[in-house]
N, C-alpha and C positions, 0 to 999 in steps of 0.2 A: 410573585416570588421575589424575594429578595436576593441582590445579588451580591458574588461575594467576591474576594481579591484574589488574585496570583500575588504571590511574595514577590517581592524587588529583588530584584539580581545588578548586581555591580557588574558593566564590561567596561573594556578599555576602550577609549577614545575612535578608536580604530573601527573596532566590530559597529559600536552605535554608527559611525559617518557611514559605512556602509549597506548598514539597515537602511537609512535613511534616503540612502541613495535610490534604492531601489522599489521605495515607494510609489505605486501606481495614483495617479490625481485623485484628489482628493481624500486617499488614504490616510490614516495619522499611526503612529508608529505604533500606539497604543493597538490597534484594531490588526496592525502585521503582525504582533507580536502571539495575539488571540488568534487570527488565525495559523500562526504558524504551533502552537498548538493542539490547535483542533486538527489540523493534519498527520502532525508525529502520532497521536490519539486511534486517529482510523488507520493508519498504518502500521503501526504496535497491535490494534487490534485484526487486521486484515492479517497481521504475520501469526499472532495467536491460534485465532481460524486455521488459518493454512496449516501450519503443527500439527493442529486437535486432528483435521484429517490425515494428516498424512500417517500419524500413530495410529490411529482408529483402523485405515487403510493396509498399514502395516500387521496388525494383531487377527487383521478380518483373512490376510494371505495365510499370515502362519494358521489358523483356527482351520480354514479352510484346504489348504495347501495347494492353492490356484495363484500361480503366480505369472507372469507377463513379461517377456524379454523387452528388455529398450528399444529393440530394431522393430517389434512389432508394433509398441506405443508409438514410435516416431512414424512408425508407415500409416498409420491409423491418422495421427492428426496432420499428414502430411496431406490424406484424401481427404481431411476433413477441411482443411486450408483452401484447398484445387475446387471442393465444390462449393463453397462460402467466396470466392473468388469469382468463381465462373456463375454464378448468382446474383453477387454484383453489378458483373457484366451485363448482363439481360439478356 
């Protein structure tokens, strides 16, 4: 597969030194830059996801008319927390 470019972005002196800075051995800034896309990428898509259910989640209460107080969700993943904890534990 042939590969292809990201377009050149102009920053200021500034923002590049501090990319550069923060470069792990052997990295080149070329390769931070690609990852630091790839990342924004699955987390625009993780937040995408996360929407699609939560609308989905939202149409399926009204459809339904089952709906779940906060105090209940939070005590539910509170016991789910205590035994994934004490799990853990051994």
């Amino acid at each position: 597969m042939k590969t292809a470019s990201i377009p050149s972005i102009r920053v200021n002196p500034e923002l590049r030194q501090e990319a550069q800075g923060v470069l792990q051995e052997g990295e080149s800034l070329s390769s931070f830059v690609e990852q630091s896309i790839r990342s924004n990428i699955a987390r625009r898509q993780s937040q995408q996801e996360f929407i699609a259910r939560g609308l989905a989640s939202r149409d399926e209460a009204k459809r339904s008319g089952e709906y779940f107080s906060a105090q209940d969700v939070l005590g539910e993943l509170d016991d789910m927390l205590a035994a994934a904890e004490s799990t853990a534990r051994g």
